[in-house]
BATI-335732 format. One record per residue (C-alpha): residue number from 0; chain; x, y, z. Coordinates in Angstrom, 2 decimals. Layout:
<sites>
<site resi="NUM" chain="A" X="X" Y="Y" Z="Z"/>
...
</sites>
This chain:
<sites>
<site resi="0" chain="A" X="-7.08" Y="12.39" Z="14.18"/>
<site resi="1" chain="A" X="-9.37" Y="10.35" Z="12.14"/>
<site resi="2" chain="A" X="-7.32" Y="6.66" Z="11.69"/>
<site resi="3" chain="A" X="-8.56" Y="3.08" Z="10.89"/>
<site resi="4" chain="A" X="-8.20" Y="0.89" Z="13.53"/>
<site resi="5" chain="A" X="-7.75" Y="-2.40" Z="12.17"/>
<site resi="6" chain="A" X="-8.18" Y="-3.97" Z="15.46"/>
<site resi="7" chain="A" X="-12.00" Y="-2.12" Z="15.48"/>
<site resi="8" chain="A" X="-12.14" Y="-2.15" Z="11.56"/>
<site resi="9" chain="A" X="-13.77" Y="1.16" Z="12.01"/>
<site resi="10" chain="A" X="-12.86" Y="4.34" Z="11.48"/>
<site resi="11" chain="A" X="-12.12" Y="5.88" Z="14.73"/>
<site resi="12" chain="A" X="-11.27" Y="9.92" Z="16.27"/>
<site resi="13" chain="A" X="-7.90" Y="8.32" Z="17.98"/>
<site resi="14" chain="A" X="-6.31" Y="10.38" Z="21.29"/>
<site resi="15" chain="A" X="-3.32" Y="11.68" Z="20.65"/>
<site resi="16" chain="A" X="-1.07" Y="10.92" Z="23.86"/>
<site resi="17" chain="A" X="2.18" Y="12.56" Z="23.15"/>
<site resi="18" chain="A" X="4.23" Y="13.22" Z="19.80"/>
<site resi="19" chain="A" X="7.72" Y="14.56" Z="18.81"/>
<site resi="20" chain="A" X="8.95" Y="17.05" Z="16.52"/>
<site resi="21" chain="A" X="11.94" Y="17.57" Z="14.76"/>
<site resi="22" chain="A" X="13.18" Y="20.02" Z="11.94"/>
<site resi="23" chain="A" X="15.13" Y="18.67" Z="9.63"/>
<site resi="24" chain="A" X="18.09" Y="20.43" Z="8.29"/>
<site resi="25" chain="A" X="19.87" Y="18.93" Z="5.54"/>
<site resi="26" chain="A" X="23.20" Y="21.28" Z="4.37"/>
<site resi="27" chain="A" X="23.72" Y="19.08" Z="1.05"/>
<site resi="28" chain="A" X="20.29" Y="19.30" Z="0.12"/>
<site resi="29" chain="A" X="19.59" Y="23.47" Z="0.69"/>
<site resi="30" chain="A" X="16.78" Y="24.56" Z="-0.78"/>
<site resi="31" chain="A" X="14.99" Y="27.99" Z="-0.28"/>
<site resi="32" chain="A" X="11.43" Y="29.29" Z="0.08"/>
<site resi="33" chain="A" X="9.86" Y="30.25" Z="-2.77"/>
<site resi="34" chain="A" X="9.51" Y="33.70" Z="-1.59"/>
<site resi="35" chain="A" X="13.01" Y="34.43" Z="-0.30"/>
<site resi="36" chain="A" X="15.77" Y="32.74" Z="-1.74"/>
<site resi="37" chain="A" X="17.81" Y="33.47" Z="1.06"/>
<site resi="38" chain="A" X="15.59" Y="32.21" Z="3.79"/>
<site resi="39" chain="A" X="16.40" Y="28.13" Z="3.94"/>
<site resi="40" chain="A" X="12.73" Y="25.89" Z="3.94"/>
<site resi="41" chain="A" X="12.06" Y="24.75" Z="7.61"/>
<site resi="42" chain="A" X="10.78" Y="21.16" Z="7.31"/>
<site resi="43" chain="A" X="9.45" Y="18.80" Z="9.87"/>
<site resi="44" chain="A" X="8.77" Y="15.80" Z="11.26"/>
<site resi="45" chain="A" X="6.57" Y="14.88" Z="13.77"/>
<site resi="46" chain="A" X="5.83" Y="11.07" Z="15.79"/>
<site resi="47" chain="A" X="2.30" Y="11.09" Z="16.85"/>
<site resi="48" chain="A" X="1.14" Y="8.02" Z="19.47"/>
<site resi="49" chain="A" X="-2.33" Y="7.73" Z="20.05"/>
<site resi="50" chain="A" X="-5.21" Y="5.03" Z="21.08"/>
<site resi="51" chain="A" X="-8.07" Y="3.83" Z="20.17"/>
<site resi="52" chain="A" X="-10.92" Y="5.25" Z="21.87"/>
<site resi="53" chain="A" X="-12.94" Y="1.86" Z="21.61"/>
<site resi="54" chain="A" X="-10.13" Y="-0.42" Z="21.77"/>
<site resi="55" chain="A" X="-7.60" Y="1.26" Z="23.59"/>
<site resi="56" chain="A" X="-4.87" Y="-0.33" Z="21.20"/>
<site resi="57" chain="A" X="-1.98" Y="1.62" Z="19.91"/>
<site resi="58" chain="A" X="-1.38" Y="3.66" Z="16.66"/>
<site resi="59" chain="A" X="2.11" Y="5.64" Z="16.10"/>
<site resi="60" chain="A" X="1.95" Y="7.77" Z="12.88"/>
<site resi="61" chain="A" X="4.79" Y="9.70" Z="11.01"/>
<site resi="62" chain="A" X="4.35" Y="13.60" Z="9.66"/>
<site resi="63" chain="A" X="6.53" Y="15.53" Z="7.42"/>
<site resi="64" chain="A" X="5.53" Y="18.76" Z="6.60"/>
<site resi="65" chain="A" X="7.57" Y="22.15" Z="5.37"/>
<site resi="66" chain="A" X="6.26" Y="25.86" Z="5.47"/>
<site resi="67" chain="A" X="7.30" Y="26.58" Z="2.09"/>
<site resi="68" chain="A" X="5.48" Y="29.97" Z="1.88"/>
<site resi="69" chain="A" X="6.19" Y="31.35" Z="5.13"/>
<site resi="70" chain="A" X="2.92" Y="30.83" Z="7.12"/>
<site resi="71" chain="A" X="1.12" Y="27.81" Z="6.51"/>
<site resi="72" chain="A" X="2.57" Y="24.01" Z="6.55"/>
<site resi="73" chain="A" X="1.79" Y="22.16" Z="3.95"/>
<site resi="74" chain="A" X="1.34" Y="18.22" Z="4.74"/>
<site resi="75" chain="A" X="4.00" Y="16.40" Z="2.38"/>
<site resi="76" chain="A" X="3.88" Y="12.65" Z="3.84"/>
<site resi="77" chain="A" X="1.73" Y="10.73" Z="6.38"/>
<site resi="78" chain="A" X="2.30" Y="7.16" Z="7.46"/>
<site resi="79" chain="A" X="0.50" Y="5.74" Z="10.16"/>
<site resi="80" chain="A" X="3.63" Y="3.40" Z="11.38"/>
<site resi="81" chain="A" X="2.05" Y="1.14" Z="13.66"/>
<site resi="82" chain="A" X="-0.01" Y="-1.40" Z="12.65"/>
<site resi="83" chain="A" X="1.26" Y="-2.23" Z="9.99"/>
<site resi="84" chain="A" X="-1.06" Y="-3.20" Z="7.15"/>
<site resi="85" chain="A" X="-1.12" Y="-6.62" Z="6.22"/>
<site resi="86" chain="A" X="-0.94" Y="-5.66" Z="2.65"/>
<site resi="87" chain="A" X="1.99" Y="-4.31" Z="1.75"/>
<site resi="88" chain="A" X="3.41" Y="-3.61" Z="-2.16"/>
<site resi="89" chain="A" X="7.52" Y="-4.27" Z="-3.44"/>
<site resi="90" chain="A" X="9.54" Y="-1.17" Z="-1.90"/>
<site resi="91" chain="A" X="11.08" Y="-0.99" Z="-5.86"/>
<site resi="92" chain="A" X="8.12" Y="-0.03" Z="-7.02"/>
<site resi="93" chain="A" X="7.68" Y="3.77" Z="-8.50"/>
<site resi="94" chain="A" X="6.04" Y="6.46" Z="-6.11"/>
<site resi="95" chain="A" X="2.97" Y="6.85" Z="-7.94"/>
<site resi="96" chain="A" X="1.84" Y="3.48" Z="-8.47"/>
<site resi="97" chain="A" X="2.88" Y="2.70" Z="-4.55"/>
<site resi="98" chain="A" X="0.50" Y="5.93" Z="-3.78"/>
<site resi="99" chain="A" X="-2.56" Y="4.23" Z="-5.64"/>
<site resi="100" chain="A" X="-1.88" Y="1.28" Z="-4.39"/>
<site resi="101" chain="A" X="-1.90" Y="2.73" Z="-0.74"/>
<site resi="102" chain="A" X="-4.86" Y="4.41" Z="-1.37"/>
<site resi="103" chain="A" X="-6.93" Y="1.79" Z="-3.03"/>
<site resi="104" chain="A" X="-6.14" Y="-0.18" Z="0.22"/>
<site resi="105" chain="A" X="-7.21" Y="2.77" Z="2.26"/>
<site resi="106" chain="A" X="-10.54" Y="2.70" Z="0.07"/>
<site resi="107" chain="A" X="-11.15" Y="-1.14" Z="0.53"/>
<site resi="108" chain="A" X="-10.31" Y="-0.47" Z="4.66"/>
<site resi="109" chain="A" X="-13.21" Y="2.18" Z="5.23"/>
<site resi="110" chain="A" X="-15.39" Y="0.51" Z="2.59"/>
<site resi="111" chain="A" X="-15.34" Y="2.99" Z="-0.74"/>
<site resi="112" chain="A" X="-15.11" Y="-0.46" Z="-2.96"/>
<site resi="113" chain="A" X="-15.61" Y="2.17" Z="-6.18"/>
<site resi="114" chain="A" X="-13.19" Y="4.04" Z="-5.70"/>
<site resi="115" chain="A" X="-10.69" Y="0.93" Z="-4.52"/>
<site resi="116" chain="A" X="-11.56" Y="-0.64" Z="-7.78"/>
<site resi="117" chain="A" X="-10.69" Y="2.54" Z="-9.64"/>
<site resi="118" chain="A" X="-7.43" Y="3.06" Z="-7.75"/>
<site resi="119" chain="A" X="-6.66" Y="-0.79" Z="-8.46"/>
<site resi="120" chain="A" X="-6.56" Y="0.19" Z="-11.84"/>
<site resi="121" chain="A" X="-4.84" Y="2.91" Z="-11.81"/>
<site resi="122" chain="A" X="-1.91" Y="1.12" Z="-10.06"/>
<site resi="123" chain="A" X="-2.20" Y="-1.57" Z="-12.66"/>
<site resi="124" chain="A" X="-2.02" Y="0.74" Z="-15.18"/>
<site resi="125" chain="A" X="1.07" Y="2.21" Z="-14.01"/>
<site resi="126" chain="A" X="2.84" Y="-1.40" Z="-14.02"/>
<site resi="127" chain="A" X="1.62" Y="-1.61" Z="-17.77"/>
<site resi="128" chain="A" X="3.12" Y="1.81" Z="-18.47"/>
<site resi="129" chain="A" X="6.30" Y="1.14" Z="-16.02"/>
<site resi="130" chain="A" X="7.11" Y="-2.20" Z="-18.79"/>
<site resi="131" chain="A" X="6.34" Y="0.02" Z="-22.03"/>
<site resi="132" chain="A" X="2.75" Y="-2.02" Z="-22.33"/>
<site resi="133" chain="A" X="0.59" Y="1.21" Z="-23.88"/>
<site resi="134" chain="A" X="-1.30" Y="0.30" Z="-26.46"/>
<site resi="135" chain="A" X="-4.67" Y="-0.91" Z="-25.92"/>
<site resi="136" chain="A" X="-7.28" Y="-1.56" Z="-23.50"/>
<site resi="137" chain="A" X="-6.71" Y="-3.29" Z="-20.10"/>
<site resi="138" chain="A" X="-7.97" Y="-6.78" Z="-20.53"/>
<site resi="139" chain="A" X="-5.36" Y="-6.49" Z="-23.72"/>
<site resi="140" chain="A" X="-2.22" Y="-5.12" Z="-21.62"/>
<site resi="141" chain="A" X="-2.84" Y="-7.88" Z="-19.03"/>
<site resi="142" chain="A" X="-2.75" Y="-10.50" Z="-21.73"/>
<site resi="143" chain="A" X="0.35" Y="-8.86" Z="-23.22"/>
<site resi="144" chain="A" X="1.92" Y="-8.64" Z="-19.81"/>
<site resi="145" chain="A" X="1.05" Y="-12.71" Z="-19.00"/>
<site resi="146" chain="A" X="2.41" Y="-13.84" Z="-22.37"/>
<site resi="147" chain="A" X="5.73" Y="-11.52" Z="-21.30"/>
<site resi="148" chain="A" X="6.19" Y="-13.54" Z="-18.02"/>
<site resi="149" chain="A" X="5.35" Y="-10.20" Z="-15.95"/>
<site resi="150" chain="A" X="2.14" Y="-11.19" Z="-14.23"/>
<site resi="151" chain="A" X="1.47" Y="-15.24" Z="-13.24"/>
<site resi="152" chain="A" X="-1.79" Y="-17.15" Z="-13.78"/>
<site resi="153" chain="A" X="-2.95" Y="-16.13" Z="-10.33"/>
<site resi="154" chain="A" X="-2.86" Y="-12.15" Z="-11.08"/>
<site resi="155" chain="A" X="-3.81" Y="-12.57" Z="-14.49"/>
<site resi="156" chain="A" X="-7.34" Y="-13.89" Z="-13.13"/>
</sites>
């Protein structure tokens, strides 16, 4: 499993060691397969721990997956648990501008700058959509969301 080891700060194949899985069955929440209605979807979790190959330090990582049409899995979530990034975003923030922020960090961490810059936009944009700022370009919308007390000095430069 390809991970970045921030320990390395390289992109590294990681061993896998050991890992866990574990269906999860949730009676409130049934839902069916998309091809049988009767058939209840089989999700999963699985715990991964692995190391480093250069390092030797630790990475744990977090799967859920569900086999919505009957033969293949379908990846719905990865986290790599441990280590923790040191940047980290507000937990009350909405999923989609947590997902570009996660991934512009991903692109700074293996060195796509590009496309970090372009995913630092697009979870910017997302804040200026989440407070109703939608008219205009950018630069405007950050100056809008400064004089509204929403962004400080700091982010504003």
């Amino acid at each position: 499993m390809i991970l970045n080891c921030f320990n390395c700060k390289a992109l590294v194949d990681a061993q896998e060691i050991s890992n866990y899985k574990n269906e999860i069955t949730d009676s409130d929440n049934y839902q069916t397969t998309s091809y049988d209605c009767n058939e209840l979807l089989r999700t999963y979790e699985e715990y991964t721990f692995l190391k480093c190959p250069l390092c030797l330090k630790p990475f744990l990582t977090y799967l859920i997956y569900n086999n919505d049409y009957g033969h293949d899995f379908k990846k719905l979530k990865f986290i790599t648990l441990y280590p923790l990034s040191n940047k980290t975003i507000n937990s009350e923030v909405s999923i989609s501008i947590k997902k570009a922020f996660d991934e512009a960090i991903c692109c700074f961490e293996n060195n796509a700058f590009t496309a970090c810059v372009i995913m630092c936009r697009k979870a910017i944009e997302g804040v200026c959509k989440e407070h109703k700022i939608e008219k205009g370009n950018l630069k405007e919308k950050l100056i809008l969301m400064k004089k509204g007390g929403i962004i400080d000095q700091n982010i504003f430069d």
